[in-house]
C-alpha positions, 0 to 999 in steps of 0.5 A, a space after each residue: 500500500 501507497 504511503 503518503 507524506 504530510 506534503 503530498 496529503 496537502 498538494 492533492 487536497 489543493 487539486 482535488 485529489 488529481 494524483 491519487 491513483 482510482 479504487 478502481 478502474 473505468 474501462 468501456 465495455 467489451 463486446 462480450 463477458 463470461 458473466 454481465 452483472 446487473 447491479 453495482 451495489 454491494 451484492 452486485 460487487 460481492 458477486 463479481 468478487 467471488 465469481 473471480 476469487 472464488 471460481 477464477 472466472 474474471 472476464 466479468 463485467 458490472 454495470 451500474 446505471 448509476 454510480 458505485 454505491 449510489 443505490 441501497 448500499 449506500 441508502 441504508 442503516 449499516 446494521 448486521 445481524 443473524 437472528 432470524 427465526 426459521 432455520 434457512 433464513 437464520 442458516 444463510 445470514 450466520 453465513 454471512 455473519 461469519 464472513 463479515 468479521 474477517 472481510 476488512 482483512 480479506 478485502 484490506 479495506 476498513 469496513 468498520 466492522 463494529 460488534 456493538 450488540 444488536 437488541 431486539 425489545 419486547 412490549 406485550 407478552 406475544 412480543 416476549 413468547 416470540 423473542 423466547 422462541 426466536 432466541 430458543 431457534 438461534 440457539 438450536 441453529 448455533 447462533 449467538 442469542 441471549 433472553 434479557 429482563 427489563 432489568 438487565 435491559 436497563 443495565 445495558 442502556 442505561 439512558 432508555 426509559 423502561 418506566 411501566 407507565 409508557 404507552 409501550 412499556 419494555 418487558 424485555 428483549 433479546 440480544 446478539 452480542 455479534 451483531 451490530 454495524 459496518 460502513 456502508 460506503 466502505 463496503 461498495 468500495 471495498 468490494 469494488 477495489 478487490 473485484 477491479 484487482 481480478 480484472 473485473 470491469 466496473 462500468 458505471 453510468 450504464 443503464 440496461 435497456 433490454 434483455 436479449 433472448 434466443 431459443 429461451 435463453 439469455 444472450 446478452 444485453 442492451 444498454 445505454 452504452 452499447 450491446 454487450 453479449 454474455 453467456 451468463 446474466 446476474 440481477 442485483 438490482 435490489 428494488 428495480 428487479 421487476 423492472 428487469 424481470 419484465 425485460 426478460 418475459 416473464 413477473 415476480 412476486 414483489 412489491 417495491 417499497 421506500 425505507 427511510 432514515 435519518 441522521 441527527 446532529 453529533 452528540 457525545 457517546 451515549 448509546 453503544 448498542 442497536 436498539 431496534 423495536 417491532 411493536 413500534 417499529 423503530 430503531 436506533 444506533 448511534 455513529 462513530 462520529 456521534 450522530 444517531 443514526 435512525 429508522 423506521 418500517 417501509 412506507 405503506 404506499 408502493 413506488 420507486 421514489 427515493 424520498 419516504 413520507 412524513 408521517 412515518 418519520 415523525 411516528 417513529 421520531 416520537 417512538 424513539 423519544 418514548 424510549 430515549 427522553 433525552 433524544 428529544 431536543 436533538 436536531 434531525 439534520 439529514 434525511 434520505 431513502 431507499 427503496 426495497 423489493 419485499 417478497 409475500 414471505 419477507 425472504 430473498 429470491 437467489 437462483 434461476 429463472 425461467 429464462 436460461 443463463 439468467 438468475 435473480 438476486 432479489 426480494 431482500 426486502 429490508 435484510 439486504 444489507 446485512 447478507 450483502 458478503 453471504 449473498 454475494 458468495 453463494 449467488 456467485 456459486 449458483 451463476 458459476 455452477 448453474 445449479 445453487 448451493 444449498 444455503 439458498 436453495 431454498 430461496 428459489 423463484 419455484 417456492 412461490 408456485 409450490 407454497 414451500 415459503 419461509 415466513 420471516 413477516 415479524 419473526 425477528 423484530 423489525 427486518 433491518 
């Protein structure tokens, strides 16, 4: 790695940065790859990394309509977790869990990868039975998972309010302490560098306009610079990804939503673990730069707008404040959203699709982010061996036809 003196930090600062070497390159497209991904998030750019780590295919390349973390990656909460309910869903994000502890090294870039603790509180007795059921199946599944007392929530955050006489008063809450946060944007370049060093091309600024089909298969693409052949397509396009199934024939089972957040003006350390509620749906963390960092559920109405609706900002504002008193005179100073595509059982779709050589990473809903490395590795097995793994196996298209679902709806707490 490049070290850089005082003077040399100060004279690129003056022009801009004009001499600093790019993360990564910007290559035109080549007429035809081994495998085009659709998508350059963070699961777009974890599949083209493992695709060419883990299975030496590196003529591949990435497009972005946008900008590299210009999408969810970079419109998100930076939470990660495992403790989902049933054993497939729970199965594939520990996967992912297990990879995020070790990926700042693998990728030698800082994720910021923080094991804060992630709490989950209950306010009703049916809240508490699910928690206990919740911690009980992480268990059995060999996840980290823990049964907390109003108590004992207490003496871990000290600052929330856990007076009987709120309008939802905390009875009690689980806890992951391997949970917590990492940097989004550290992620999408991250990512973005170790894929570039195999030799991937990331192209930005490149729509895909059409899919192109001959004899029930998938053959390439057209896009806003060019067609671009291809023996292999994956779709990471997170919330367009009906958009992108319809270019190809044939719908999915999804609704697209906004997920808003926000950031508050920068305080002193008060808070050091997430703090996330579903009965208000809710959720709380706070930076290392100080600020709280703040969320809610889904926006009722369906769309692909960036921006989210008022009322569900100010609902779970006073939520918080509820919680958190002395959250109440601090200044919201940024807001944005992203927008999210939620499948009937709030689980992924990863695997095939009734086009040949084209598969479909989608319907991650508000969970995401979190899978992003496990998403990426097992997706870039699927498209490498034409057949999935058996982490998400699972997770196929076929289970909307067959009933086999795997109902996540409220299992464990609010779903980011």
């Amino acid at each position: 790695m490049k070290r850089y003196s005082l003077f040399s930090l100060v004279r690129n600062g003056i022009n801009h940065h004009s001499n600093w070497d790019r993360v990564w390159r910007n290559p035109n497209p080549r007429p035809e790859y081994d495998v085009v991904i659709i998508g350059g998030g963070g699961h777009g750019l974890a599949t083209a990394y493992y695709l060419a780590k883990e299975h030496k295919i590196t003529k591949i390349a990435v497009l972005e309509k946008g900008y590299i973390g210009g999408g969810n990656t970079g419109r998100n909460t930076e939470i990660v977790r495992s403790n989902y309910l049933w054993d497939e869903a729970a199965q594939l994000y520990e996967f992912s869990l297990k990879l995020w502890q070790n990926l700042s090294s693998e990728l030698n870039f800082n994720l910021m990868y923080s094991k804060k603790g992630v709490l989950n509180l209950g306010h009703s007795l049916q809240d508490m039975r699910d928690i206990s059921r919740r911690v009980n199946a992480n268990r059995l599944n060999g996840i980290d998972s823990e049964l907390l007392s109003t108590e004992e929530v207490k003496g871990l955050v000290p600052i929330i309010n856990t007076s009987p006489d709120t309008r939802y008063p905390i009875l009690g809450a689980s806890l992951q302490k391997r949970g917590g946060t990492a940097r989004h944007d550290g992620v999408a370049w991250g990512f973005g560098r170790a894929a570039d060093a195999f030799g991937v091309d990331i192209i930005q600024g490149c729509e895909v306009v059409g899919i192109r089909q001959e004899d029930g298969s998938a053959v390439g693409v057209d896009t806003t610079k060019g067609y671009i052949k291809a023996k292999k397509i994956g779709v990471a396009v997170a919330g367009h990804s009906t958009v992108l199934a319809n270019m190809a024939g044939f719908r999915l089972p999804i609704e697209t939503h906004p997920l808003q957040a926000w950031v508050t003006d920068p305080i002193k350390p008060v808070l050091d673990v997430v703090v996330m509620s579903n009965s208000v749906h809710a959720y709380v963390s706070q930076t290392d730069r100080g600020e709280l960092l703040a969320g809610a559920g889904i926006d009722a109405y369906v769309g692909y707008g960036q921006r989210g609706s008022f009322s569900v900002l100010e609902h779970a504002a006073s939520s918080i404040i509820e919680l958190f008193p002395i959250f109440s005179r601090i200044r919201v100073v940024r807001q944005w959203g992203g927008i999210v595509d939620t499948t009937p059982d709030a689980c992924p779709i990863i695997g095939k699709t009734p086009l040949k050589g084209l598969f479909l990473n989608c319907g991650w809903g508000t969970g995401g982010y979190k899978a992003t490395p496990g998403s990426g590795w097992v997706f870039a097995y699927t498209i490498a061996n034409d057949t999935p793994h058996n982490l998400n196996e699972p997770f196929s298209l076929e289970r909307f036809i067959t009933g086999k679902l795997i109902d996540e709806h409220g299992a464990a707490g609010v779903a980011h």
